[in-house]
C-alpha positions in Angstrom: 138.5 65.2 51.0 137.6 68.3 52.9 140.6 69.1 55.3 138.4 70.3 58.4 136.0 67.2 58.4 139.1 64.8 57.4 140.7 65.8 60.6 137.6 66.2 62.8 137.1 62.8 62.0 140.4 61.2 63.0 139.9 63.4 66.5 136.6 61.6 67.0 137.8 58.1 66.3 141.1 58.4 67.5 142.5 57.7 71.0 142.9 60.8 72.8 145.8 61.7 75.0 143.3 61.9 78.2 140.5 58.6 78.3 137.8 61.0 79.8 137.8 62.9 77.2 137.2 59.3 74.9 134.4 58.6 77.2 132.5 61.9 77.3 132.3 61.4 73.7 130.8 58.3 73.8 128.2 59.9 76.4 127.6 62.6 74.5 126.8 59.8 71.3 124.3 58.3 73.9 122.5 61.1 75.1 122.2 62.5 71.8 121.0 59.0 70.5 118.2 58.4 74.1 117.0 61.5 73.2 116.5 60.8 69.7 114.8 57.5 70.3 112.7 58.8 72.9 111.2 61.1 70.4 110.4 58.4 67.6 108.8 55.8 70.2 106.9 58.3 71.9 105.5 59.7 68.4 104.6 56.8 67.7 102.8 55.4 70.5 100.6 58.5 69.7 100.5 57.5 66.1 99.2 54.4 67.3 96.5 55.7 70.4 95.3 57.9 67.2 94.8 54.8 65.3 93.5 52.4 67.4 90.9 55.9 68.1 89.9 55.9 64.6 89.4 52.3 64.1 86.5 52.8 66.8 85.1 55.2 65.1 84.9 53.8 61.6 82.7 51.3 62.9 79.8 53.9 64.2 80.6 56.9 61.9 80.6 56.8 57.9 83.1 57.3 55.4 81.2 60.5 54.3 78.7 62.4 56.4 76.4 65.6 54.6 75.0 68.0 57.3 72.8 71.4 57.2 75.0 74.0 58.4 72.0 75.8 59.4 69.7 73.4 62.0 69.2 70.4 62.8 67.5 68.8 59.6 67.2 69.1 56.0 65.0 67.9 53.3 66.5 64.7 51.9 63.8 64.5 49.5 65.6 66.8 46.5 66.2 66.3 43.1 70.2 66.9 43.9 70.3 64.6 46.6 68.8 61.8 44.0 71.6 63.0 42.0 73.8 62.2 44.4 72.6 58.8 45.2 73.2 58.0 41.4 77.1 58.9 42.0 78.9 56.2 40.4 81.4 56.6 43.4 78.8 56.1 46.3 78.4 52.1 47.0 75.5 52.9 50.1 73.4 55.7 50.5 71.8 56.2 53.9 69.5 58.6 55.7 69.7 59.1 59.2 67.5 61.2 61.9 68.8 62.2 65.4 68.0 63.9 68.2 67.8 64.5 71.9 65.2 62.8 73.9 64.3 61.3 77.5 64.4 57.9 78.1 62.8 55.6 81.4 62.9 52.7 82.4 60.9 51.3 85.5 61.2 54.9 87.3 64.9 55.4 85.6 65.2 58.8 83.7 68.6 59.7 81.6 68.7 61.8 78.3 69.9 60.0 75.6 70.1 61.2 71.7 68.1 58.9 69.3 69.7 58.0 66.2 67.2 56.5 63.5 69.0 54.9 60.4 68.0 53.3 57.8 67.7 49.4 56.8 71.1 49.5 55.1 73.6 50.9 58.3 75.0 47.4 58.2 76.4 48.1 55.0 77.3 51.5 55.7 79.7 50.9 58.4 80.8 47.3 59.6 78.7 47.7 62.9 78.6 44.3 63.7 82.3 44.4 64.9 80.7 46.6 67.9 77.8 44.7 68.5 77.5 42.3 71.2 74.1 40.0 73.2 72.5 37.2 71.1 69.9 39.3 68.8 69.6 39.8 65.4 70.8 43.3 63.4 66.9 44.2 63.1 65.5 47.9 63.5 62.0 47.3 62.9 59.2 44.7 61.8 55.5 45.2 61.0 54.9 45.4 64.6 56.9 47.5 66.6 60.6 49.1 67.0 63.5 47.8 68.4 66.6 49.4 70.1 70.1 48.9 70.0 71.6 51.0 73.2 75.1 52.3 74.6 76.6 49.4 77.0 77.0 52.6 79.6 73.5 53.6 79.0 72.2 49.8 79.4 74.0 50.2 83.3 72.6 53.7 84.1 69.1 52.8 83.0 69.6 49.4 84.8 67.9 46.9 81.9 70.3 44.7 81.2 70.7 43.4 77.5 67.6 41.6 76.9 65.3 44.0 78.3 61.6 42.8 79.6 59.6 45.9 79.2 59.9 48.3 77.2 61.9 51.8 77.0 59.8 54.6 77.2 61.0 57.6 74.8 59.6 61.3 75.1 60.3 64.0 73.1 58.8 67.7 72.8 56.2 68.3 70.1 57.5 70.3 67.9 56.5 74.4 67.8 54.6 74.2 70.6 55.2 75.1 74.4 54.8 73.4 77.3 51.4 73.5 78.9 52.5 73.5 83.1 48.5 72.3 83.7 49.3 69.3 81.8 52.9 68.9 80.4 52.5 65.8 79.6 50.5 67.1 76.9 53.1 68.9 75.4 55.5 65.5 74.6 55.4 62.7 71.8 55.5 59.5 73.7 56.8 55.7 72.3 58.0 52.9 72.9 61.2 50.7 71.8 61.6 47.0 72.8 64.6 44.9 73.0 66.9 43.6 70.3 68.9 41.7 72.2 71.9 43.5 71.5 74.1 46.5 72.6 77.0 48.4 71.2 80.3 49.8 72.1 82.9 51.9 70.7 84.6 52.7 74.2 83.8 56.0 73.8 81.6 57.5 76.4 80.3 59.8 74.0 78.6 57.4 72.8 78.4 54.2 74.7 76.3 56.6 77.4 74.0 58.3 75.4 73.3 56.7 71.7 70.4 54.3 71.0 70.4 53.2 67.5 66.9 52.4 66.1 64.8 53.0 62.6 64.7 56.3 60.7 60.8 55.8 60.5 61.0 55.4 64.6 63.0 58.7 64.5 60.8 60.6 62.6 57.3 59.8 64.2 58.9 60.6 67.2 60.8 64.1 66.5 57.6 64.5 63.9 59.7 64.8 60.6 57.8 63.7 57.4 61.3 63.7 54.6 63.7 65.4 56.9 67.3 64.1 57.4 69.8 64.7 60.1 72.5 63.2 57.6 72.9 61.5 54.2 75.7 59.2 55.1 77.7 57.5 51.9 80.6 54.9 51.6 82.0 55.2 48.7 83.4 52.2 46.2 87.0 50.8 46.7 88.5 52.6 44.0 86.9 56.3 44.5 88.8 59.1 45.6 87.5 60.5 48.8 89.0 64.2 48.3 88.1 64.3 45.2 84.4 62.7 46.1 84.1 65.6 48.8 85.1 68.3 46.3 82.2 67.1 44.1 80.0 66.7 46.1 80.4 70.4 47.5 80.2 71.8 44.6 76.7 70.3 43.8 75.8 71.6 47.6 77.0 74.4 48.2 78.4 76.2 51.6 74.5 75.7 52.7 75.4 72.0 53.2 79.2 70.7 55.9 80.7 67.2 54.1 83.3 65.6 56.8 84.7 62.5 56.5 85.3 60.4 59.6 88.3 62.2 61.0 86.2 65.7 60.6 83.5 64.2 61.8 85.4 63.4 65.6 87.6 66.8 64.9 87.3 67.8 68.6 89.2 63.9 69.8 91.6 64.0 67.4 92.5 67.7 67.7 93.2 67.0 71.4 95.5 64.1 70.5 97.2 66.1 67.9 98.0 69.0 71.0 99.1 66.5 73.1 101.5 64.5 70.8 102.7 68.4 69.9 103.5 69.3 73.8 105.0 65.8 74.2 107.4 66.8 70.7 108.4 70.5 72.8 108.9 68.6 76.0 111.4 66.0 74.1 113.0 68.7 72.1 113.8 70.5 75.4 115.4 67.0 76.6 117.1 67.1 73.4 118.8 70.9 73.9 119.9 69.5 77.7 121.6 66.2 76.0 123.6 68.8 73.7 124.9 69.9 76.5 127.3 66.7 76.6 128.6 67.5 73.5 129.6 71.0 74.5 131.0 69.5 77.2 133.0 67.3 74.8 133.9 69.5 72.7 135.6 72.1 75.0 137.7 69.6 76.4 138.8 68.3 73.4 140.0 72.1 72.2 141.9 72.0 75.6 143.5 68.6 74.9 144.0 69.7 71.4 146.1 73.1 71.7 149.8 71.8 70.5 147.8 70.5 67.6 145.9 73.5 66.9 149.6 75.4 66.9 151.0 72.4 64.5 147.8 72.8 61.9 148.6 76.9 62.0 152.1 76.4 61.0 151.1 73.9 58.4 149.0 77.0 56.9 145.7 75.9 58.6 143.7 79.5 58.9 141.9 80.2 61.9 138.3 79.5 59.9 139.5 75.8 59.1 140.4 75.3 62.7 137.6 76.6 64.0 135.5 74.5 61.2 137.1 71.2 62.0 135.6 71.3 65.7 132.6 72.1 64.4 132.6 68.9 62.3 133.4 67.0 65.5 129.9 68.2 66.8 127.9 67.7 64.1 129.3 64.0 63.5 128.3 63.2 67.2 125.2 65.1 66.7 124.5 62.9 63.2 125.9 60.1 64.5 123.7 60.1 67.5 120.7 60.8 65.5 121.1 58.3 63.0 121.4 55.2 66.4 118.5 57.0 68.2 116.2 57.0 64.8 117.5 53.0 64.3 117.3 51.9 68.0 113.5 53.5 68.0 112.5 51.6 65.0 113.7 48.4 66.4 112.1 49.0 69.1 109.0 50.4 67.9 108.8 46.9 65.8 109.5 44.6 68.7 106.6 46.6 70.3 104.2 45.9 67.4 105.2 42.5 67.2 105.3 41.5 70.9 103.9 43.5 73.1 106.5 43.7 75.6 105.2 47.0 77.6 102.3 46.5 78.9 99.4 48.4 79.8 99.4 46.9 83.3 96.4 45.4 84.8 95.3 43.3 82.3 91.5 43.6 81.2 90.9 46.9 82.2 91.8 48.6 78.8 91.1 48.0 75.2 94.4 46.9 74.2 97.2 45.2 76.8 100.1 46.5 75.5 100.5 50.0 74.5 99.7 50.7 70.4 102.5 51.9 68.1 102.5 53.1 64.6 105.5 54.5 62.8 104.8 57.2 60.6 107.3 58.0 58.3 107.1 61.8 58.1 107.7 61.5 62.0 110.9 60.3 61.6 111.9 62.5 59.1 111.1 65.4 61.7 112.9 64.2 64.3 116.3 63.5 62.5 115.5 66.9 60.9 115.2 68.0 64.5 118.3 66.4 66.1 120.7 68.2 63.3 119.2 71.0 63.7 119.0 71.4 67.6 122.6 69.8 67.5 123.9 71.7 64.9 123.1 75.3 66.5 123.6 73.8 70.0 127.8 73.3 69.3 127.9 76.8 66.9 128.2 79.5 69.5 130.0 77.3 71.8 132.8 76.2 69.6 133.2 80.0 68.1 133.3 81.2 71.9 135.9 78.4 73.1 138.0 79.1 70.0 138.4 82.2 70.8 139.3 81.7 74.4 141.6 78.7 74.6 143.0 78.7 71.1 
């Protein structure tokens, strides 16, 4: 066995000649190891706000989403978009148009953006998990056109969910400018009746703003003939979705931006990814502090250990082996504290996910009651990467320095 960590290790178990010294060891253990599971439950709850995020948006956006990087619309109509919609990978094909417009309601104005979709969004994304009233999923009949608002934008326009009269839309005509004689002149005009239903995703992005309606609503209104805001696609069970995307940018080309939902909300989750990363500097900052303990620790035990230190010399010990051995002692307390702090977190972490315990607080006035947790398992390699390594450099000066001094 290696000399330095053989005796390091009996000075860390053993009794020592002064309690304190005992007891500041075991705080230093702790404060290594609160430190440590601070920083895997509080990744984790982030892990989990992120996912409980995305599962909102799976139910509005689509697994794949094609978009013109130049303007608004493209023609959906070409041969390499039939390709595409021949893909053995690609299970649903859908169109979609959207686009700003105005919106009124007995006297009530509010911009809103009009997305038009296509007969098969039900099978796109599983938007019936956001739906809520007592209609039926229809768009359209031979008749007229039916919405399917934001919650938020139901209360600003004041309808309620089954709605009496109508919405009236308005939207520019397009290439032409606005005659001041007569400007109503210069605007498209229709009308969308009630489905009986609304949606939310808790996001005010769109819960405030989107009205869900047919492609063919879209398009008379925005005057498009075969022009697409989107081709959306969900892809079969087995496909590969990088390797899907990869294809299908090759056939596209840079003219055409393919996202898949986590690209497609880039702006939310880059915010949560800043956020969890200031939250892992804050913690690491705590973690230096907690070191601090073991410094503590340590240069007390050189103190205590001096006879001992003279004894190992005239056993042949060199002046590296000593200096080595109380280096051990800190990185054991360091490892040892890292190793309870990842296991306490996990426990914790799974009692969390199992039960709830912290809550939210008053109940009802968020999606979830208690607070989310997801353990990813490169996030706990980090942080016990993290804890050696702060812990380890945290006790090498130190040690060298009180060596020095004292010994």
């Amino acid at each position: 066995m290696n000399f330095p960590f053989f005796i390091a290790k009996r000075y860390l178990f053993s009794k020592k000649s002064h309690n304190a010294i005992n007891v500041i060891s075991a705080i230093s253990v702790c404060g290594v190891a609160l430190a440590t599971l601070a920083m895997v439950c509080t990744l984790s709850v982030f892990n989990g706000f992120q996912d409980m995020v995305a599962t909102f948006f799976t139910a509005f956006d689509p697994q794949i989403k094609i978009t013109s990087v130049k303007g608004k619309v493209f023609d959906g109509s070409t041969p390499v978009f039939s390709e595409i919609k021949t893909m053995p990978e690609i299970a649903v094909y859908s169109e979609s148009v959207e686009d700003n417009a105005m919106v009124q309601y007995k006297g009530r104005q509010v911009m809103a953006v009009i997305k038009g979709v296509e007969d098969n969004f039900d099978k796109l994304t599983p938007i019936d998990s956001i739906l809520f009233g007592r209609g039926e999923l229809i768009l359209h009949d031979e008749v007229v056109d039916y919405a399917i608002p934001g919650l938020q934008l139901l209360s600003t326009l004041g309808t309620g969910i089954r709605f009496l009269d109508p919405l009236e839309i308005y939207a520019p005509k397009r290439g032409s400018r606005i005659n001041m004689s007569n400007p109503m002149s210069s605007f498209v005009s229709d009308q969308l009746f009630s489905s009986g239903l609304t949606f939310t995703v808790n996001q005010e992005k769109y819960d405030a703003s989107y009205i869900i309606t047919s492609i063919g609503f879209a398009r008379r209104l925005f005057q498009y003939t075969d022009e697409v805001s989107a081709v959306n696609l969900r892809l079969t069970p087995e496909a590969d979705e990088d390797a899907v995307i990869r294809k299908l940018q090759e056939k596209l080309g840079d003219e055409f931006r393919i996202q898949n939902r986590y690209e497609q909300q880039a702006d939310t989750f880059r915010i949560m990814e800043i956020e969890k990363l200031i939250s892992y500097i804050f913690l690491v900052f705590i973690l230096m502090i907690a070191c601090f303990n073991v410094i503590g620790s340590l240069s007390m035990l050189i103190i205590d250990k001096k006879n001992d230190v003279q004894t190992l010399r005239n056993l042949g010990a060199s002046d590296n082996q000593i200096v080595r051995i109380f280096l051990f002692e800190g990185r054991m307390i360091s490892f040892i504290g890292a190793v309870s702090g990842v296991i306490i977190g996990l426990v914790l972490c799974l009692i969390q996910q199992e039960y709830g315990i912290i809550s939210l607080g008053n109940a009802g006035s968020f999606i979830v009651d208690a607070y989310p947790v997801s353990v990813h398992t490169w996030d706990v390699v980090l942080v016990f990467v993290t804890v050696l390594i702060v812990g380890f450099i945290s006790v090498w000066y130190p040690v060298r320095y009180l060596s020095r001094r004292l010994l």
